[in-house]
N, C-alpha and C positions, 0 to 999 in steps of 0.2 A: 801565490800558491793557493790553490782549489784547499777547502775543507773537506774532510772527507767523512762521511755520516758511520755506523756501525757495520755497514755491510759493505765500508769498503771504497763503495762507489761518492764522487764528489757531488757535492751539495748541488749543483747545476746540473748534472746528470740526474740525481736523483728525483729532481722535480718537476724536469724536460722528461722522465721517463715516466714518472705519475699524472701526466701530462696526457702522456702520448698514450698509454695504456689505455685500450680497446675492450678488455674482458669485461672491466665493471660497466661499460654501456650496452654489453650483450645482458647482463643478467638484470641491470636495469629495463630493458625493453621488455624480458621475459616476468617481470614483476608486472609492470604495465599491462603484457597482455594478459594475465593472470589477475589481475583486478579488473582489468575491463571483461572479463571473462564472468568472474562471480560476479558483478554488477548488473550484467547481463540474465544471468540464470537467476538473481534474485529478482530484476525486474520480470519475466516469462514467471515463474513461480508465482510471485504476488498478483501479475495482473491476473494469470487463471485463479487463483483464490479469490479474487472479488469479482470477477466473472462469474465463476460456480454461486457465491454469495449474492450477486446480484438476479442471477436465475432463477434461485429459492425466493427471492422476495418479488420476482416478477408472478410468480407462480401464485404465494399466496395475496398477491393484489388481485390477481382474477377470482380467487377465493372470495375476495374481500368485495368483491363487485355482485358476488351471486351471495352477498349474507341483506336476509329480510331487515327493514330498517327496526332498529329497537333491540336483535336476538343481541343482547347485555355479555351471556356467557361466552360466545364467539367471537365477539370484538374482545374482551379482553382479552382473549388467549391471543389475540392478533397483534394487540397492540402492546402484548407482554411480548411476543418473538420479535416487532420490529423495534423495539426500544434495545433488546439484547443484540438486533443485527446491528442496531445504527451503533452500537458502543462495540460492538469488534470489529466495524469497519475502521472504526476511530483509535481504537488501538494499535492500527497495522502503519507500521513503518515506512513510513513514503522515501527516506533517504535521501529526501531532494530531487526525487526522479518526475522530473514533471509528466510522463507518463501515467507513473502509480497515482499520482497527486489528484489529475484528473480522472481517472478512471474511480478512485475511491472517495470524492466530490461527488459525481452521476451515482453512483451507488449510494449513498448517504441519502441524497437529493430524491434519489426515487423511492426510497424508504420512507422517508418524512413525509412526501406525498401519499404513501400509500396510508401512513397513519395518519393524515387530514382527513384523509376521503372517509376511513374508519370513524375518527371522530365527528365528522359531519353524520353518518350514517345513526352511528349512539348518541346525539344531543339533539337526532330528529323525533323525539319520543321523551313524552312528556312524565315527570317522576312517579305518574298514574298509569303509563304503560300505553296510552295515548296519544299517536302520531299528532304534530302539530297542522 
């Protein structure tokens, strides 16, 4: 004799029917494309944000190419903006997206070159104001 659960139906029906049911793999699919969805629009979102970020600092590296060796006041402000870029690239959430990862790697990386090139420029100038 079948045991029969609350609703009736017997214990083997009920778990050949939880079984067979169809609905929870449609709404499981629409969860999937709905996370592959926002996964998506966060990776498009963040790479344009470090794109945009990486074009302000491509910008003032050409800045940083036309400063006379020595002008002290100009390098710092230079090398105050890309200390604050390379720590909000560093803040941005990669997610595991090897995508973001590298794109905000190259960002970071041409940042840190642009503040070599800067400190090469201010430690060619001697504490007397005197290019070596």
């Amino acid at each position: 004799m079948a045991e029969n659960n609350e609703h009736g139906r017997g214990v083997n029906e009920y778990v050949l029917g939880t079984l067979d049911d169809d609905s929870d793999d449609e709404s499981d699919e629409e969860e999937m494309e709905c996370g592959d969805r926002e996964e998506t629009e966060y990776e498009e979102k963040t790479l344009r944000e470090i794109f945009v970020i990486k074009g302000d600092v491509e910008k003032v590296a050409n800045e940083i190419r036309q400063i006379a060796t020595g002008e002290k006041e100009k390098c710092d402000k230079y090398a105050e903006y890309l200390l604050q870029t390379i720590i909000k690239l560093d803040n941005i959430d990669t997610k595991n997206n090897a995508n973001i990862r590298e794109a905000r790697k190259g960002a970071i990386l041409y940042a840190q070159t642009s503040l070599q090139v800067l400190d090469t420029k201010l430690n060619s100038v001697t504490s007397n104001g005197e290019q070596n």
